[in-house]
N, C-alpha and C positions, 0 to 999 in steps of 0.2 A: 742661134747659139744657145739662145735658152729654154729652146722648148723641149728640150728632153728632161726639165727638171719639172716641168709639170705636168701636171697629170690632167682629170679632166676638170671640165670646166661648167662654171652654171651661173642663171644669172641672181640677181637678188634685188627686192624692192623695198627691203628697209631703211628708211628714214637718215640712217647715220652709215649707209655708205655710199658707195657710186654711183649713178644714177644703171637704169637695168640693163641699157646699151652698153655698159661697159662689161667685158667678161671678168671673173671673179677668179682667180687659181690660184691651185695649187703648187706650191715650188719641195718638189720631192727631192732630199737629198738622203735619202737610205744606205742605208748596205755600204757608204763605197770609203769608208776607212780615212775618214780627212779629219786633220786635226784643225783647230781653232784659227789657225791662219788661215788654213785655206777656205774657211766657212764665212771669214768675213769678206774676202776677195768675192765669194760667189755673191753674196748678197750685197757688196756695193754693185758688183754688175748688174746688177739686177736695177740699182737704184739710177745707176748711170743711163743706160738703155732701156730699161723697160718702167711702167709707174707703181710703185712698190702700195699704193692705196689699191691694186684691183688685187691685192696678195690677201686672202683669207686664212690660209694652211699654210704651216711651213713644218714640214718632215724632215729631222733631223736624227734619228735614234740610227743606232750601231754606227757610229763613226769615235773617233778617238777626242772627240773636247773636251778641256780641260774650263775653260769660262766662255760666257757666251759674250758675243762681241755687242755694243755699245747700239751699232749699229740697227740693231733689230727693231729698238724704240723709234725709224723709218717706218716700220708698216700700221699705221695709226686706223687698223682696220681687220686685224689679225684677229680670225675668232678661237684658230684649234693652234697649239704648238708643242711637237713632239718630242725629246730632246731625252728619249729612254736609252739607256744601254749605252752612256759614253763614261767618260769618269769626272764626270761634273761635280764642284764642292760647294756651290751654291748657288740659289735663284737668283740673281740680282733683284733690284729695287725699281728697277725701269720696267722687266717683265710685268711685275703684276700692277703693271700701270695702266696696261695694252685693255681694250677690250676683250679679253679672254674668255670665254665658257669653257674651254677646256683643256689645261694644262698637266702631260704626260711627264713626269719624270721618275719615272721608277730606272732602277739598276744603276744607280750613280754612286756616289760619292757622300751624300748631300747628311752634313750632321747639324745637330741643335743650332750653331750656330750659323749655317747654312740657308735659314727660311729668313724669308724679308721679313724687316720689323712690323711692317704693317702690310696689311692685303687689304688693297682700293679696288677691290675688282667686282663681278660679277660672274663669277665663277660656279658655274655647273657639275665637274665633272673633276677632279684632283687625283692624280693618282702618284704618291710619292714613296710607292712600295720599294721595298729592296734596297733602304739605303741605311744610315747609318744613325739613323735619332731613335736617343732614350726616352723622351721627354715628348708628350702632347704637345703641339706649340699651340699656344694660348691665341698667336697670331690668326690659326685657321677656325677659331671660334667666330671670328668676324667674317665668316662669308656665309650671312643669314641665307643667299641664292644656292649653297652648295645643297648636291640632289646627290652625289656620287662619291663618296671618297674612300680609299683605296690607302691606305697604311701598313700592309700587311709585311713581315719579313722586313722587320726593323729590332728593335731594342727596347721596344716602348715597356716601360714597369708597371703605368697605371693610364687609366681613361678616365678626365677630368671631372669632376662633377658638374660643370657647367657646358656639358656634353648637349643638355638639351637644346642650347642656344643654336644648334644646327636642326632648326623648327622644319627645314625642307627636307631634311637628309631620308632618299629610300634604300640606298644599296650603301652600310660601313664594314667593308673588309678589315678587320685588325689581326689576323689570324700569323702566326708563325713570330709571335713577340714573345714576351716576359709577364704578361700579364696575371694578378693573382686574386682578381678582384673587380667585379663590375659593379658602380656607382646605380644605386636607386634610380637614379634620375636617366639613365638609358631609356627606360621604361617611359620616359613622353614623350620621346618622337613619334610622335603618332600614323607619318606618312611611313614608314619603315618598313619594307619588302624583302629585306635582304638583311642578315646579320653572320657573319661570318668572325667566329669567336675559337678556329680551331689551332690548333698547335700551339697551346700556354698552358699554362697551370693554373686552372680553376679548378675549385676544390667546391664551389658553389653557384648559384645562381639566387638573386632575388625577384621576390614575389613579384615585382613588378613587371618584369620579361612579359606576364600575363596582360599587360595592357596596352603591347601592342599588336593591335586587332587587323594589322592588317599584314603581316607577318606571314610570305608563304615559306620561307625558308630559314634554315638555321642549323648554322653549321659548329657544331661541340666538339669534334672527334680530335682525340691525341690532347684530353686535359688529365684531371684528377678526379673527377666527379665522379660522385659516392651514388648522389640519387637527385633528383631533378624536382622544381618546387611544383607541388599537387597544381596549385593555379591554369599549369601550363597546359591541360586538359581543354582550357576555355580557350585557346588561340584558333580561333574556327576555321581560318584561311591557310593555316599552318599547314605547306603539301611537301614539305622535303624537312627529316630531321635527319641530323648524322652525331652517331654516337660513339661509334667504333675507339677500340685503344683509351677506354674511359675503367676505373674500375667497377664501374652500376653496370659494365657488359661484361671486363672479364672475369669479375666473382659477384653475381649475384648477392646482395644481402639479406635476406630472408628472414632472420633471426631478429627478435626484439628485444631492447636493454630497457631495464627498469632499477632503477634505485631506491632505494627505500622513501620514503618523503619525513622529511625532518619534523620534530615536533612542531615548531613554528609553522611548518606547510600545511600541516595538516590540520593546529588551529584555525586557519587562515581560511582553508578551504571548507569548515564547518561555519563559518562567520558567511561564506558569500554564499553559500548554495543554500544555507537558511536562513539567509537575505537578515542575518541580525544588526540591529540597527548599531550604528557608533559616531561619534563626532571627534572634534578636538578635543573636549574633558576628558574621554574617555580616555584615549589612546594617545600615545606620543607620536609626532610628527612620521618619524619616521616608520613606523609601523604602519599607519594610512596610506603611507604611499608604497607600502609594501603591498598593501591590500588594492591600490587601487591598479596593479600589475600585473594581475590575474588573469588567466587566460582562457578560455570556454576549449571545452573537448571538440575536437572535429567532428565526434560523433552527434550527429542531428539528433537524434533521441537520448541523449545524455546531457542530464543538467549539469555534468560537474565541472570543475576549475582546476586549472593547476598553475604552480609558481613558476620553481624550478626543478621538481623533479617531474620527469613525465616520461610516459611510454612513447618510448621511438619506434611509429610502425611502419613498414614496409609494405606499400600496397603496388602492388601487380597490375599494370592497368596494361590491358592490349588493344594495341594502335589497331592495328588492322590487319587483323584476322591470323598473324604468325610471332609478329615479336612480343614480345610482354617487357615493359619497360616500366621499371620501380620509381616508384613517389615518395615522397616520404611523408608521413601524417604524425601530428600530437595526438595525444591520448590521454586522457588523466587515469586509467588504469586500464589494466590487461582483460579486464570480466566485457567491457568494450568491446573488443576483439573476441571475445570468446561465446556472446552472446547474441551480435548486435552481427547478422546477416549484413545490413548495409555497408558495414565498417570493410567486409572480407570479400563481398562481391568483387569480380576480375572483371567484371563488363563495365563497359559506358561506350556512351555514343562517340565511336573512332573511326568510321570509315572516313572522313577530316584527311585520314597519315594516308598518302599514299606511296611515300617512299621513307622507309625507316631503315638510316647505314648503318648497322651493328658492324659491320665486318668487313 
């Protein structure tokens, strides 16, 4: 009666479950349109007639539940559970009690107040796309084991700064949110292979993007982004970038602004680049720490400094070998650009891009 609900079978010699004589299955309930009563029915029979510990998977996406039955905290052995595409409004508390590595639930229901208070689990793999949370839940900071999470096509406003506490994380999909701002602290996941940052409105990237080295992919396309930070030339591993529907593709910016620099800048910048000496007697407090804000030109053969006004330059750097994709660099004057070959060269070492989506 029950074996058309699972699928195939294997054995397993870890520690915390069955011994390897026992087969392991799968209980598939796919495609077939059953709402919540009749999910609990399947799976008491299951508990009645068959031994719900040799249950590893249970497949439940595209059917019509509303909550998940009580009953499921019977499979004290359950490692994958699927439960996408119903209209669910939230995980329960027993769920992420289960041994899980890998809990599906995207296309539900499921908002802010929808995620368990806490996550006890060991979880690998999250995906809680396509639902209906504003808000990062603070609760999935605590699953130091998570390698995969999947948020994408939600409501989310911002990514927490405590983002890095996901020290395992290599694939974070957040793409098709609200987002208008990524945290410094992205930049130390250090395992990180996958970033998927497209359909929001960024308007920016921080320098730190650049330190993750192991980074082949990254997905930007459909933000705001003007120009992308110079750094990001060092991502060595770096073999998929998408830019497309950004404006650094549909209008080039080519052209560099420079503002006059204020008297105070310009004293300031004769004080550092001729290293004149000053202390506390000298100078009032806050003038020192004016001075000590100073910023060195990009240009490697230019000693100079700048505050707050500076040349905003646009450098051209080509990935590989067809698209030319803008950087943005500081400058503390235009004669920089107009002297200094290095500053204008279009080359660097790109053969790195091997797929650049402009379009």
């Amino acid at each position: 009666m029950f074996n058309k609900y699972y699928g195939s079978t294997s054995e397993s010699s870890d520690s915390d479950v069955p011994p390897a004589d026992k087969l392991v299955k799968t209980m598939d309930l796919n495609y077939l349109m059953l709402d919540s009563h009749s999910i609990q029915k399947h799976l008491e029979d299951v508990c009645v007639h068959s031994r719900p510990e040799t249950i590893d998977t249970i497949l439940l996406n595209h059917n019509t539940i509303v909550a998940l039955p009580q009953i499921i905290d019977r499979f004290q052995h359950l490692r994958v559970l699927d439960i996408s595409n119903n209209r669910i409004t939230s995980i329960p508390e027993f769920i992420v009690r289960l041994p899980l590595h890998t809990l599906i639930a995207k296309n539900n229901l499921i908002d802010d107040e929808g995620i368990p208070k806490t996550f006890e689990s060991q979880l690998k793999v999250l995906n809680i796309s396509g639902n209906r949370l504003i808000h990062f839940p603070d609760q999935i900071l605590m699953i130091s084991s998570l390698e995969y999470l999947y948020m994408g096509s939600n409501h989310l406003v911002e990514i927490p700064k405590d983002i890095d506490r996901l020290i395992r994380l290599k694939f974070l999909c957040l793409g098709g949110n609200n987002l208008s701002d990524v945290p410094v602290t992205l930049g130390q996941l250090d395992n990180m292979k996958a970033l998927n940052l497209s359909h929001n409105s960024l308007e920016s990237l921080p320098q730190s993007i650049a330190n993750l080295k192991n980074l082949k992919s990254l997905m930007l396309h459909k933000n705001r982004l003007r120009t992308l930070p110079v750094e990001i030339v060092s991502l060595k591993c770096l073999s998929e970038l998408s830019l497309r529907d950004n404006p650094l593709v549909v209008r080039f910016v080519s052209d560099m602004t420079h503002n006059p620099p204020t008297l105070l800048e310009l004293s300031a910048r004769i004080i550092k680049i001729n290293n004149v000496p000053y202390g506390e007697r000298d100078l009032p407090h806050s003038l020192i720490e004016y001075l000590s804000s100073a910023h060195h030109c990009v240009n490697p053969k230019c000693k100079g400094v700048f505050f707050d006004d500076r040349v905003e330059h646009i450098k051209f750097v080509d990935f590989c070998g067809k698209y030319r994709i803008p950087l943005l660099q500081y400058l503390c004057s235009s004669k920089c650009i107009v002297n200094n070959s290095n500053v204008c060269d279009d080359s660097t070492d790109s053969k790195m891009m091997r797929k650049v989506l402009l379009g």
